[in-house]
C-alpha positions as CSV (number, residue, x, y, z in Angstrom):
1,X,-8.8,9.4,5.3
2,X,-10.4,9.1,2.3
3,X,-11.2,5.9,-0.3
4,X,-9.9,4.6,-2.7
5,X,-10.5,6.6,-6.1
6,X,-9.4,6.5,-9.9
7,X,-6.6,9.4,-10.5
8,X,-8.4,12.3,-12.0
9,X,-8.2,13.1,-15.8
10,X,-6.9,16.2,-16.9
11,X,-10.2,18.7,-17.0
12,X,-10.8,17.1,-13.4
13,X,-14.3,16.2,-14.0
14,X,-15.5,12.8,-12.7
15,X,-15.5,9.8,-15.0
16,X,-18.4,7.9,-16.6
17,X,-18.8,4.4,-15.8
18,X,-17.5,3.5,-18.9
19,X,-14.7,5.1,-18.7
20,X,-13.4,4.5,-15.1
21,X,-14.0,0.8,-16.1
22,X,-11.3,1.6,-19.1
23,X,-9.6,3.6,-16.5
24,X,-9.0,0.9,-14.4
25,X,-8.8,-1.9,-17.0
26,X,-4.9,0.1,-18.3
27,X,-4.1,0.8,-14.4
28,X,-4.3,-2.8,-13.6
29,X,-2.9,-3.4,-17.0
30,X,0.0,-1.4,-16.5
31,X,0.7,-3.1,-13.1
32,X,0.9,-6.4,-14.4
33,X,2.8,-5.9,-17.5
34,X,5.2,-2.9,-16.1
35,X,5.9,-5.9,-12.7
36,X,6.9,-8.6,-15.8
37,X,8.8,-5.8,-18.1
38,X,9.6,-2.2,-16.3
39,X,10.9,-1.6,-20.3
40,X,7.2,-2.2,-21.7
41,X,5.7,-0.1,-23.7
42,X,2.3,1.9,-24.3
43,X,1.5,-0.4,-27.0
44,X,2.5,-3.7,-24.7
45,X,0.2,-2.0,-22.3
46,X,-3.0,-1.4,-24.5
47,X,-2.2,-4.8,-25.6
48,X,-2.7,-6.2,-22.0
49,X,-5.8,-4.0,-21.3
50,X,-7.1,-5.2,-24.5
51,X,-7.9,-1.6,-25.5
52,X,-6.6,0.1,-28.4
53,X,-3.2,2.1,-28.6
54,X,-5.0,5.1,-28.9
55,X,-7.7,4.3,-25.7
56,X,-4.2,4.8,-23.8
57,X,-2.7,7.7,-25.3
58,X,-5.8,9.6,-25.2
59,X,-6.0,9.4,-21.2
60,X,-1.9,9.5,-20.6
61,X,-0.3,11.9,-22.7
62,X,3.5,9.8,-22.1
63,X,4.4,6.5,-20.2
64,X,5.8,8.8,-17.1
65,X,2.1,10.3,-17.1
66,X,0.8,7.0,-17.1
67,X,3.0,6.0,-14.4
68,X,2.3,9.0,-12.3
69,X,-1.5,7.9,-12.5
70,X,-0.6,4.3,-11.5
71,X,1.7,5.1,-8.6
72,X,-1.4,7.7,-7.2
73,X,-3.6,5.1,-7.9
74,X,-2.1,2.3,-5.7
75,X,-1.2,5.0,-2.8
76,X,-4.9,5.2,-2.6
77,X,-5.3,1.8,-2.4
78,X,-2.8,1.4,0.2
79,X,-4.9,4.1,2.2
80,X,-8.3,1.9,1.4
81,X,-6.4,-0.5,2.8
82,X,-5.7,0.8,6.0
83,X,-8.8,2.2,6.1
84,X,-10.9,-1.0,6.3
85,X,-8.8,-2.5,8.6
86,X,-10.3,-0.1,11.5
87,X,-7.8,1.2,13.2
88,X,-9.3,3.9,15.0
89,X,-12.1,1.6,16.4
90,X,-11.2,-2.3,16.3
91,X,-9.2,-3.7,19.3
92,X,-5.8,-2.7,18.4
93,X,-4.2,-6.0,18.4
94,X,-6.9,-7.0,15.9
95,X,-6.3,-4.0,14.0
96,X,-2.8,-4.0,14.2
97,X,-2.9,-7.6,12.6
98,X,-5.7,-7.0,9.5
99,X,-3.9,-3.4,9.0
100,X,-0.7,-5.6,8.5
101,X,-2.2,-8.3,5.8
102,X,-4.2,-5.6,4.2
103,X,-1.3,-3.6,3.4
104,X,0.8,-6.4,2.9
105,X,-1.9,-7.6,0.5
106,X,-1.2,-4.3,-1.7
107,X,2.5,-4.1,-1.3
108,X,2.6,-7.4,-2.8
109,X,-0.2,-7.2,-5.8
110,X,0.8,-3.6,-6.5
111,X,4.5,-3.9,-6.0
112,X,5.9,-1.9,-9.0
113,X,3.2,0.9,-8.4
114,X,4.2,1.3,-4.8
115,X,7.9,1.1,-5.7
116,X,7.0,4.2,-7.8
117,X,5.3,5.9,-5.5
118,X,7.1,9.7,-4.8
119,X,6.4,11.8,-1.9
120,X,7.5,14.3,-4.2
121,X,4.0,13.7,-5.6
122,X,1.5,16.1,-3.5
123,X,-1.3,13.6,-3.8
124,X,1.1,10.6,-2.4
125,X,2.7,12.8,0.2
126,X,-0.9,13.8,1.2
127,X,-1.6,10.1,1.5
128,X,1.3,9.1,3.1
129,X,1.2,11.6,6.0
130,X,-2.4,10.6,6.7
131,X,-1.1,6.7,7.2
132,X,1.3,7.6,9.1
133,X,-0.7,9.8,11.6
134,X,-3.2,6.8,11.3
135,X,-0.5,4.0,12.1
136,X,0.7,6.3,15.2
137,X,-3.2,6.6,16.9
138,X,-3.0,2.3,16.2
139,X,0.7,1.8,18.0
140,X,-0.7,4.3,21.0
141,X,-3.8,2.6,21.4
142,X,-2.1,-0.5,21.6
143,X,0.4,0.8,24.1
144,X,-2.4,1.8,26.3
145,X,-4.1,-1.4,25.9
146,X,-0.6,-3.0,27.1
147,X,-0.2,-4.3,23.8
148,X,3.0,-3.0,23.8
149,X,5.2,-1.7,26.7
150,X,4.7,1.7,28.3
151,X,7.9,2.9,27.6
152,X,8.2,2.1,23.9
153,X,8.7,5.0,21.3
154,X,6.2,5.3,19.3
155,X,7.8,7.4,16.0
156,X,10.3,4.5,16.4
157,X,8.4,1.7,16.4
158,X,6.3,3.0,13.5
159,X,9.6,2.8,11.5
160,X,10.3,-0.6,12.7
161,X,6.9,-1.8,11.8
162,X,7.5,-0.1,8.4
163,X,10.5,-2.0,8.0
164,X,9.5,-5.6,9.0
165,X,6.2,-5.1,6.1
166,X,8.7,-3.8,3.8
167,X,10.6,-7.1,4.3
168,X,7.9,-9.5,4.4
169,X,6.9,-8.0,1.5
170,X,10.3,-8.2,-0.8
171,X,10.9,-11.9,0.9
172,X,7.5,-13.6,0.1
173,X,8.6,-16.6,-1.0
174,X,5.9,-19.0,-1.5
175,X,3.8,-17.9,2.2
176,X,0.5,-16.0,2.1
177,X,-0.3,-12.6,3.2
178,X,-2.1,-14.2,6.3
179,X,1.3,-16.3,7.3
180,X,3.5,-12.8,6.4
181,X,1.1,-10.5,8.7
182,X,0.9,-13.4,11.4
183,X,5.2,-13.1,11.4
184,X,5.7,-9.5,10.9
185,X,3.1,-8.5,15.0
186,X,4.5,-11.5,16.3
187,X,8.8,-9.9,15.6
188,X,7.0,-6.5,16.2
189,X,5.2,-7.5,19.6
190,X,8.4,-10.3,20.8
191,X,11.5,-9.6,18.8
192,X,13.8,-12.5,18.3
193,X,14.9,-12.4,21.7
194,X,14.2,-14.7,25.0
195,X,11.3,-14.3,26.9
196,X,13.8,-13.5,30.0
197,X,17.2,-12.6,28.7
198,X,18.5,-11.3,32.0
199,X,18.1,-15.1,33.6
200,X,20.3,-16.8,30.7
């Protein structure tokens, strides 16, 4: 999978130092003042990035362009994400629990990015199918470690495990990513039901 990277411009050459550091200056920007204010404008934007109007226009030729580039952008950092939580190589009950908080740690900071995120986008499609081939290797190894049963369903409980993180992520309330990772592999791994139902 590859690492995070800025969205590239238009003529698809790579960006100076200078200007990725603009770059990411409106992203974040645009993250934090789109997440108050899904209304704001380009101006409210530059405002935030403390760049001029015309910084952003040059770079995002409309809001939805700029948009587009922010959704691509945090996709990318969900993948980093993933990424450096090992998954391929770290004992998978490890790796199940920093994959969790690391991508719990985006959904959360990046939240109106993600919730623009399309797979109708190529790039976020591309990205998505590479997490989720990614997450699948992690909930095998951990079934063969007898992290989880033998009999378990794997395409299943990758839905399930996208569901709980989707919840710990819209129900935050005031806990930290550490506390929402901790809860979402211990409902994955024991459910909410008794350790022996079948004795009740």
């Amino acid at each position: 999978m590859k690492t995070q990277r800025l969205p590239a411009p238009a003529g698809g050459r790579p960006l100076r130092a200078d200007a990725e550091r603009t770059m990411r200056a409106i992203l974040e920007a645009a993250e934090r003042t789109l997440s108050r204010d899904p209304a704001a404008t380009m101006e409210q934007i530059a405002e935030a990035a403390g760049v001029a109007r015309t910084t952003v226009h040059r770079r995002f030729a409309t809001r939805d362009a700029l948009i587009d580039a922010l959704a691509v952008w945090a996709t990318q950092r969900f993948a980093a994400a993933v990424d450096s939580a090992h998954p391929d190589t770290a004992p998978p009950l490890v790796a199940l629990y920093q994959t969790t908080a690391n991508v719990l740690s985006v959904k959360i900071s990046w939240g109106f990015a993600m919730s623009q995120a399309s797979s109708a986008n190529p790039e976020v499609a591309r990205v998505y199918s590479e997490i989720r081939d990614t997450c699948e290797r992690l909930l095998r190894r951990a079934r063969e470690a007898g992290v989880l049963r033998t009999d378990v369903d794997i395409p299943w409980t990758r839905r399930v495990y996208y569901a709980l993180i989707h919840e710990a992520a819209q129900s935050r309330d005031d806990q930290d990513t550490d506390a929402l990772a901790t809860l979402v592999v211990d409902t994955l791994l024991r459910g909410a039901g008794a350790p022996h139902p079948d004795r009740l």
